[in-house]
Each structure stands twice: as structure tokens, then as C-alpha cells.
N, C-alpha and C positions, 0 to 999 in steps of 0.2 A: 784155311781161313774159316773162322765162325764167325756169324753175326748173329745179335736177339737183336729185334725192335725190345723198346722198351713199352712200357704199359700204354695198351691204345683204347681211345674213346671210337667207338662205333661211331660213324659217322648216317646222322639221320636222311633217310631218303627226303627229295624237292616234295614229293605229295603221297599221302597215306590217306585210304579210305576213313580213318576217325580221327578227328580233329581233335579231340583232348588226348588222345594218344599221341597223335603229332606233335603235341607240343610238348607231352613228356618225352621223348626224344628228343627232342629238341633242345627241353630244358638241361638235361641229362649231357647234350656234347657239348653246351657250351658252361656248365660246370666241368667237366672233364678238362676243357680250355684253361679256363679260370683255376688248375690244381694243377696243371702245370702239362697234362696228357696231352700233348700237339700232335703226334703221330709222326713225328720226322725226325726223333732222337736214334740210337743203337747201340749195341756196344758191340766191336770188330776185334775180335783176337787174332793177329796173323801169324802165318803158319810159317815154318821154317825154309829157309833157301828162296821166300819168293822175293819180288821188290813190288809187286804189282796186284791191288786187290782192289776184285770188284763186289759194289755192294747192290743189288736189284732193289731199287726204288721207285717204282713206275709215276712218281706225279714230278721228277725230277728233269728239268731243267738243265738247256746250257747255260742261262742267263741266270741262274741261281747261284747259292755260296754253299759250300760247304766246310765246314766247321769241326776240324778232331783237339782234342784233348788227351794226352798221358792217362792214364788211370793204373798203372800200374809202375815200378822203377824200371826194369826193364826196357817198357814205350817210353820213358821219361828218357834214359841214356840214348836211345833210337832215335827221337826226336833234338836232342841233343847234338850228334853226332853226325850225323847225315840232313839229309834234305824231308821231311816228309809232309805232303799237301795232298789236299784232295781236291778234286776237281768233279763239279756236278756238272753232266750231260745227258741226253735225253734217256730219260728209263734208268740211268744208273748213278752211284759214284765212283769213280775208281781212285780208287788212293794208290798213291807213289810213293814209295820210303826206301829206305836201303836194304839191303838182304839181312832179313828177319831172322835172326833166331828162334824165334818161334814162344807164342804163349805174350807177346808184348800186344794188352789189351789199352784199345782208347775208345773213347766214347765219340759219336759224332752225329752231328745238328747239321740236318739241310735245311736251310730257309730259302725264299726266294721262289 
């Protein structure tokens, strides 16, 4: 299994010594927001023979959702054909799919 995050906005520290700095950081993550940059997208390519993949997300939640989508035909026929969910718990997600052939890439949104 691979995973990229997708593009992430630096998130600005609570307090910096220079205040018009601060605030460009500041201004800076919550344009990053506002273009779509959340920090909780990916993309997960599973690898052959597994059913079972986990992705290290440390701001992850049990009480959160997780979120995959196909992006590829392959995950398209995978998700089709078998079961495959993801489930957010603390520090990670682990997704459950059926035995992968390998190379079926989906994209996935933690929210929550």
C-alpha cells in the first residue's frame, strides 16, 4: 500500500512573536481552506493479496467518517464487487476491501 496526502496548508501556530507575521500565517491557512487544501484528503493505492490497509492519520478519530472514492477502473470493479469501507479510529484509518490485486488507487476524506 501507498499513500500521498494531498496538497497541505501549514497550519499556523496559537502565538508568534510578530503580529503582522501572525496574521500572515494566518491569512495564508485559511486561504489554503478556502482553495480547497484541508489536510485530511489522500490518495491510497492498495497493494496485491492484502484485504486490510492502514493509513497513519494522527488528528483521526473514532467518532469521525471516513470517506473513499474509486479513482481508478480497477478500485471502480473492487468497490463494485466486494465490500470496501473505511473506518476512522484513533491515530489512523484502516480500510477493509476484498483481496486486492494491486495498483486499484482511491482517494479518501477524513472528516469529523
Amino acid at each position: 500500500m501507498s499513500y500521498e496526502p494531498n496538497a497541505r496548508t501549514e497550519s499556523p501556530p496559537e502565538f508568534w512573536h510578530e503580529s503582522a507575521e501572525h496574521s500572515r500565517k494566518i491569512a495564508q491557512a485559511v486561504n489554503g481552506i478556502l482553495n480547497g487544501k484541508t489536510n485530511n484528503t489522500f490518495v491510497v493505492t492498495l497493494d496485491a493479496g492484502e484485504s486490510k490497509t492502514i493509513v497513519p492519520f494522527s488528528p483521526a478519530r473514532s467518532d469521525g467518517s471516513a470517506l473513499l472514492f474509486p479513482q481508478n477502473a480497477s478500485a471502480a470493479v473492487l468497490a463494485r464487487t466486494t465490500d470496501v469501507f473505511a473506518t476512522s479510529v484513533a491515530g489512523q484509518v484502516e480500510i477493509t476491501h476484498g483481496s486486492a490485486a494491486g495498483g486499484e488507487k482511491f482517494s479518501l476524506v477524513i472528516v469529523g
